[in-house]
C-alpha positions as CSV (number, residue, x, y, z in Angstrom):
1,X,-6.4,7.2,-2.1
2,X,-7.4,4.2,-0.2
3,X,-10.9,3.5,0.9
4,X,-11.4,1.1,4.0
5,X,-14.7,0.2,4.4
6,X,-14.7,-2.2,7.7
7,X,-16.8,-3.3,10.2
8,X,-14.6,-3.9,12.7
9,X,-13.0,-0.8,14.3
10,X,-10.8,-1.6,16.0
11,X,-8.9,-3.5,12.8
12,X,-10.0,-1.1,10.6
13,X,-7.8,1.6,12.7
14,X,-4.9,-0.5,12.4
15,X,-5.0,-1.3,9.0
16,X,-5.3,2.4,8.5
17,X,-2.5,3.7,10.8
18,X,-0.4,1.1,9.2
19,X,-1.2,2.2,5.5
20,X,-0.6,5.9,6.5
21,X,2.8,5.6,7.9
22,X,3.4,3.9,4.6
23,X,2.6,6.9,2.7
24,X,-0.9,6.0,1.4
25,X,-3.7,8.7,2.0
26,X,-6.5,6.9,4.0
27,X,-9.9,7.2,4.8
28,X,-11.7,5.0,6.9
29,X,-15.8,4.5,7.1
30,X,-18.0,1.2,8.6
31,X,-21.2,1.2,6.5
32,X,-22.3,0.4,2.7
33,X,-24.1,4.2,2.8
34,X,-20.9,6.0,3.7
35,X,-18.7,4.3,1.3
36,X,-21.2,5.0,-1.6
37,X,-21.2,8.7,-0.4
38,X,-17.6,8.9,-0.5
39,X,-17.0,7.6,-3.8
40,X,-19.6,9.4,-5.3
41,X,-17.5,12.4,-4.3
42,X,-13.5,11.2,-4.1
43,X,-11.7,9.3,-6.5
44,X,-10.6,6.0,-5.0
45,X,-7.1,4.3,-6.1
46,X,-7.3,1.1,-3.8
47,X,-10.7,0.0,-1.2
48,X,-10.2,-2.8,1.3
49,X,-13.6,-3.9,1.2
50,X,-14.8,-6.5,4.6
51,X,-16.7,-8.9,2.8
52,X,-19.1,-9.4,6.2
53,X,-19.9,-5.8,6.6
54,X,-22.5,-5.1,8.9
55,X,-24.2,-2.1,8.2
56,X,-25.2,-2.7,4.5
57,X,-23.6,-5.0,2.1
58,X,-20.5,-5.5,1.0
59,X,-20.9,-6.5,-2.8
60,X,-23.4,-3.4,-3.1
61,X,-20.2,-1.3,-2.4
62,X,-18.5,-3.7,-4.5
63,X,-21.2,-3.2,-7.4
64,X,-21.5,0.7,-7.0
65,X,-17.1,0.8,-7.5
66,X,-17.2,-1.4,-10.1
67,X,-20.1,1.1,-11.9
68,X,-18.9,4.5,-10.5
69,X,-15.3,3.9,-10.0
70,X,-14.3,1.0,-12.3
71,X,-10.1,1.9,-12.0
72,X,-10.1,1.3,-8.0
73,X,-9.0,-2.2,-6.9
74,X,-11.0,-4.1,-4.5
75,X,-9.1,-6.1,-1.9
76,X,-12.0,-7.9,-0.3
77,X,-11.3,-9.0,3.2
78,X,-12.9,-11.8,5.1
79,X,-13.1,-13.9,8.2
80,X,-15.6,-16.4,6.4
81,X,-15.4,-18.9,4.0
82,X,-17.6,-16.9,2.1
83,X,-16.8,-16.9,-1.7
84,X,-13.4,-18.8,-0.8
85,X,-13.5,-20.8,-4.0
86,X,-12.8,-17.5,-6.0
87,X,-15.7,-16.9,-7.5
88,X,-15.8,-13.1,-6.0
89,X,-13.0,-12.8,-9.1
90,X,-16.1,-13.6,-11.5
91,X,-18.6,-11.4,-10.2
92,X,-16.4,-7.7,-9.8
93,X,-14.6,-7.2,-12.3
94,X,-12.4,-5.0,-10.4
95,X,-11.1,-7.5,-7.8
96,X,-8.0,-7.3,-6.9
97,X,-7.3,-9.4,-4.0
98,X,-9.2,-11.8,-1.7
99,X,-7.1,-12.1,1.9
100,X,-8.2,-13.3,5.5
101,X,-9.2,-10.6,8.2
102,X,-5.7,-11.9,10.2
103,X,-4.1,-10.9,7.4
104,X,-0.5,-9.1,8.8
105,X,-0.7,-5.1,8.1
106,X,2.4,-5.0,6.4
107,X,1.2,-7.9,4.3
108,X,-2.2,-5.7,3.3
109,X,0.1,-2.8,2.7
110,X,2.0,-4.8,0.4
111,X,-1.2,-5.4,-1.1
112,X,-2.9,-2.1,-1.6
113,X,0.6,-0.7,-2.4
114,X,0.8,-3.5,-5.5
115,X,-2.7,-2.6,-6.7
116,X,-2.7,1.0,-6.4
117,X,-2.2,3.6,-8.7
118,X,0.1,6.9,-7.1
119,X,-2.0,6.5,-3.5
């Protein structure tokens, strides 16, 4: 299961369209209060996790995953050069992957698909 949590929805969409037709089951929310609902429910394998998210904050759904879901890789996504130096590695220890927001979709899917577990 892959959990994108984006602001941007038209991106978002893509990235999720794309990971479906690659055989990963998606779902797709915009806010730090739906993704913490949804993982307090659903297991999560993989999250692509926009580091800029605009309704909430994106390392308080990091924190939360690394607490209640500590298996799930985080592939943090950004159009910033907001922790570029790698530092986000230091602070979850469930970080996966730290990729630009222009990122290709088959590049991300290569991605998710390298750091999840049977999604």
């Amino acid at each position: 299961m892959v959990l994108i949590v984006a602001s941007n929805p038209t991106l978002s969409v893509i990235w999720a369209k794309y990971l479906e037709r690659q055989g990963h089951a998606v779902t797709l929310v915009h806010s730090q209060e739906a993704a913490v609902a949804y993982m307090t429910e659903h297991s999560v394998d993989v999250i692509v996790l926009d580091i800029m998210l605009t309704d909430g904050a994106a390392m308080a759904v990091a924190d939360y995953a690394s607490y209640r879901r500590p298996s799930a890789a985080i592939v943090f996504v950004t159009r910033a050069t907001f922790f570029s130096d790698g530092s986000v590695f230091n602070h979850f220890p469930n970080a996966a992957a730290f990729v630009e927001e222009k990122t290709p979709p088959g590049d991300l899917a290569a991605i998710v698909a390298y750091h999840g577990r049977a999604c």
